[in-house]
N, C-alpha and C positions, 0 to 999 in steps of 0.2 A: 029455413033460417039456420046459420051456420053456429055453433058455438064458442068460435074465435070469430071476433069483428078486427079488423086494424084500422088502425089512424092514423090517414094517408095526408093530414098538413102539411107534411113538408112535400108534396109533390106539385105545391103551387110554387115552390122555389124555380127561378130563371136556370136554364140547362141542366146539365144533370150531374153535379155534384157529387161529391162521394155520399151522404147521407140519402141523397135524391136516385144515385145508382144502386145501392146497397136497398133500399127499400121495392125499388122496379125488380130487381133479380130475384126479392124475396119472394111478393107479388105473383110473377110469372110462375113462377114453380108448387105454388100452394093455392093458387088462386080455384082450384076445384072444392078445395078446405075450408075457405074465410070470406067471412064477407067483410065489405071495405068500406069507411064512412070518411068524409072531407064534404070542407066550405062548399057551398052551394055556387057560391063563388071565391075571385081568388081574396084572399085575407091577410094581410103581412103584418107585422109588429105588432100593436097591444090589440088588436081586434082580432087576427090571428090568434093569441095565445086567449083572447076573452070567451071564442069559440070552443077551443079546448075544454078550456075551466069548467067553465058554464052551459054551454049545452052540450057536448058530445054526450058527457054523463047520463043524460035524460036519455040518450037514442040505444042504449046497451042493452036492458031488458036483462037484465039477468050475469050478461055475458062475460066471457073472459076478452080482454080487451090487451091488444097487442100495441105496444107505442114504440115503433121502427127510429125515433128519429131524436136521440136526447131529452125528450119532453113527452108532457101526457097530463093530464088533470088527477090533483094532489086526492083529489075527493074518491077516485077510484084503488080502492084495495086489487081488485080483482084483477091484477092485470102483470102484465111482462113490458118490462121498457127496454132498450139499448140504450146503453150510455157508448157512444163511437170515441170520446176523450173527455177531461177533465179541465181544458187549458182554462177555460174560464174560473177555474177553481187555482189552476198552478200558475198564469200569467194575465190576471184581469186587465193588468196595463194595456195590455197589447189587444182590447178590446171597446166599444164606445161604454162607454160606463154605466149605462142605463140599463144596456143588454147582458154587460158581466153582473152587475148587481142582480136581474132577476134571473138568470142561472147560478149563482152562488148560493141565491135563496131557495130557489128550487130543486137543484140535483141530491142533494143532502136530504133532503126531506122523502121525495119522491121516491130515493131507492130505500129509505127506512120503511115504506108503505107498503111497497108492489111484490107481489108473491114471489119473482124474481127478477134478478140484472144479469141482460148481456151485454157481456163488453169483448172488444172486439181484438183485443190482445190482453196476453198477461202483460203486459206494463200499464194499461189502462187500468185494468182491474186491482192491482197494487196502490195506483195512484187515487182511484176512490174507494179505498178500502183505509186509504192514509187521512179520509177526510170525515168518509161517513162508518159510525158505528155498527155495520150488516152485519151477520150473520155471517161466514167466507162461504159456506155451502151451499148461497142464495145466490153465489154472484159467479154465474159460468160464461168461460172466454168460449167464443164459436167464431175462427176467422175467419174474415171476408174470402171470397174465391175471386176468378179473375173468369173473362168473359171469354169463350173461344175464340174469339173475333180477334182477340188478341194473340197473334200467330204471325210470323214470315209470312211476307206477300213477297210478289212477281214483282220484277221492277218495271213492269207494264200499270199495274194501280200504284206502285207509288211514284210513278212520275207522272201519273194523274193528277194525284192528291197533291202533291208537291208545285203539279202548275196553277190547283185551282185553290190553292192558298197563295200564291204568288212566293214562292221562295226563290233567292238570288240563288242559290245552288245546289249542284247535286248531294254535295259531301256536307253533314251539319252534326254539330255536337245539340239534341235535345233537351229541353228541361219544360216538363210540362207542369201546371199549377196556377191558384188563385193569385196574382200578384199580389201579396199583401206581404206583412214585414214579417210572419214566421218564416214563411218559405225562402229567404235569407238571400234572395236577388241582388241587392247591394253587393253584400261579399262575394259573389258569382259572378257580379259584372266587373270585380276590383281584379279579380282571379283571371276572368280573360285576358284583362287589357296588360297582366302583366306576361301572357304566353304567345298573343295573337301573332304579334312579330316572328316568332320561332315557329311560325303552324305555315305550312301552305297558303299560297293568297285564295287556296279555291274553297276552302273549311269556314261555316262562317258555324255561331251561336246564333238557335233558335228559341226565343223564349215564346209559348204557347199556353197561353190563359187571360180570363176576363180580370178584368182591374179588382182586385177586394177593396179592404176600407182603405179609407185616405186617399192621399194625390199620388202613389210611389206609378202609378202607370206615365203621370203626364211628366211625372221630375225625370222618367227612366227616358222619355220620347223627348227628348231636351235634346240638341243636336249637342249642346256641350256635353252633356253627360254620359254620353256611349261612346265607347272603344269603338274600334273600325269592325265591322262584321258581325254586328251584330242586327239581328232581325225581331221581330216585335209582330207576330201575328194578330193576336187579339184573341176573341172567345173564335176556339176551334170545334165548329159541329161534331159529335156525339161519332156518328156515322164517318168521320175524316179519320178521326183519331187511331185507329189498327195500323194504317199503310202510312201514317205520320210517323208514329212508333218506328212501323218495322224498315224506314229508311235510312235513321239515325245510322251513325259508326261509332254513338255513344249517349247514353242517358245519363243526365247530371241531375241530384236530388240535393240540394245540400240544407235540407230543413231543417230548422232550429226544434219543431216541436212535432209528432204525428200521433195518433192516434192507434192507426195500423201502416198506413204507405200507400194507398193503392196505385200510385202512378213507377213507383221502380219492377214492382208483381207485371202489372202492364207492359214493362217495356223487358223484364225479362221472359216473358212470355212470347214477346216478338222478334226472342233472338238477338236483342241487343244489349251490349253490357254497359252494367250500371256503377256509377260513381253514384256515395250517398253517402249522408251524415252518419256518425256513430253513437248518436244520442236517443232517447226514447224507445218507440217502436219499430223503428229501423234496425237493429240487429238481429230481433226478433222473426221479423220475418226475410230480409234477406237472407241471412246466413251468413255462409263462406260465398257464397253465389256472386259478392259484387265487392268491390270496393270501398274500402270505407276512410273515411275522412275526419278529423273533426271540423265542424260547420262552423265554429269561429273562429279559425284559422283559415285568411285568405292565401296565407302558404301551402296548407297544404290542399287545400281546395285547386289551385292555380297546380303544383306538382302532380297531383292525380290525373288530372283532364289530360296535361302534357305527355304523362308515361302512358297512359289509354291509348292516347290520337295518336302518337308515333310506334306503339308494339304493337302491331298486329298480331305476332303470335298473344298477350296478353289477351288482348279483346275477344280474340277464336276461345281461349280457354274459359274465361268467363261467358261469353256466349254460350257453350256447351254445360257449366255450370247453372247459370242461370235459365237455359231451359227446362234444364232436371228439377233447379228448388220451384218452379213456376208449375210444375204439373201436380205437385201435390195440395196446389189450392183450388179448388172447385166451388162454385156457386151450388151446386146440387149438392155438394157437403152442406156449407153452409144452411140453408135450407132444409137437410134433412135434420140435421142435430135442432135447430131452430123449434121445426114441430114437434120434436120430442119433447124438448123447454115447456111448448105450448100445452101439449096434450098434459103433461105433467101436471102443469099451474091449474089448469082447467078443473081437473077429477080432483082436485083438491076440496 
């Protein structure tokens, strides 16, 4: 029996999410070190979280008890959590209010308990340090890494990938994420329809992700409400997603809130340069590497996409920038600072 358990609830979540990717990468790489507990079956909302509470605790024996995924039962001391953001704590609006109220109640509380917090940027870790009263030397940033898969491919796999998601074209401007109203798709769609005219007819917009809360997937699939070229994949397979990436001739992020980013790290790893918001944890980890915008300006959002798609030499430079900031992020960092955290909390 291992002396680290982890608590793998959140890998009953549908595809693989950043919290749901972020916990697989950890997993794979430690998984000779820890042993692993989760629902017997799958358990979503208050039965999910009654799991947690109420029995996991009973299954530890002693142990140091790893919680990957924002959450973890209050009743354990002995443990290390990841807080991945705070939004529920800095924008509950933009949440169903059942679900911001018991993260508001519990992140505060959980990381005054647990031996220590990772978070997954320093903007993260500022942002609950601005809410809960820690300790600062309990709370260590370990950033996310980026998966080698994410790399330039042949244009043999991605006119693969590219046939077997049905895109209208070769040439696309990407934006990959959960449709929901942080990741700030409205003003992205406002931004196209005022450049599309001035782009080539063979350039379309690809938006690539599953519907989050609300109706904004079925108001964006409105034949009224889309600018001309614009394409609407749906949840794209796990396994698509490298040669999706490394097709683009441009990745657009223009999120209102992030925790870390891991979809412009992605796309700069695949050799493609990135436009992104200049707010949160987006500076942080891109760098000088990309582009930056403010994300409630659908002016400058609409100018940036335009000066990308028409400089080629821009996009080459960023390209070669955003390769170089993308190799300094590793999952096997990630991972190894991770166990040190762990081994730490443990012999305590």
């Amino acid at each position: 029996m291992k002396k680290v358990v982890v608590n793998t609830r959140c890998l009953s979540l549908e595809g693989v999410v950043g919290v749901k990717r972020y916990t697989l990468e950890i997993l794979n790489r430690l998984e000779d070190k820890i042993d692993t507990i989760e629902p017997y079956k799958r358990k979503r909302t208050v039965w999910g979280h009654l799991w947690e509470q109420c029995y996991l605790p009973l299954k530890l024996k002693g142990r140091l008890l790893f919680s990957p995924s924002n959450t973890g039962p209050l009743s354990v001391r002995r443990q290390v959590v990841t807080i991945h953001d705070v939004a529920t704590l800095d924008h509950p609006e933009a949440f169903n209010p059942r679900f911001a109220a018991w993260y508001r109640f519990l992140i505060p509380r959980l990381a005054n308990r647990v031996r220590r917090v990772i978070t997954i940027s320093e903007f993260t870790k500022q942002r609950l340090l601005a809410y809960v009263p820690v300790e600062e030397e309990r709370v260590v940033v370990i950033y996310n890494g980026v998966d080698q898969r994410f790399r330039p491919h042949t244009p043999e796999s991605i006119t693969q990938v590219r046939k077997h998601l049905g895109l209208p074209g070769k040439r696309y401007v990407l934006s990959v994420g959960t449709l929901e109203p942080r990741k700030n798709i409205p003003r992205l769609i406002q931004a196209w329809a005022r450049i599309v005219d001035k782009l080539p007819d063979d350039i379309w917009l690809v938006l690539a992700g599953q519907e989050g809360r609300g109706d904004l997937y079925a108001r964006l699939s409105g034949l009224n409400m889309l600018p001309p070229r614009v394409h609407l994949t749906g949840y794209v397979p796990d396994e698509l997603l490298p040669a999706l990436y490394a097709g683009a001739m441009v990745f657009v992020f223009p999120s209102l809130y992030e925790g870390f980013g891991l979809p412009p790290l992605e796309a700069m790893a695949s050799g493609v340069p990135v436009l992104t918001g200049n707010r949160t944890s987006l500076p942080e980890i891109v760098g000088d590497a990309g582009m930056m915008v403010d994300p409630t300006s659908v002016d400058q959002i609409a100018e940036g996409l335009l000066s990308l798609i028409q400089d080629e030499t821009l996009r080459l430079e960023l390209r070669r920038k955003g390769l170089d900031r993308a190799a300094q992020f590793s999952w096997d960092k990630t991972a190894q600072k991770t166990w040190e955290v762990l081994k730490e909390a443990a012999s305590e």
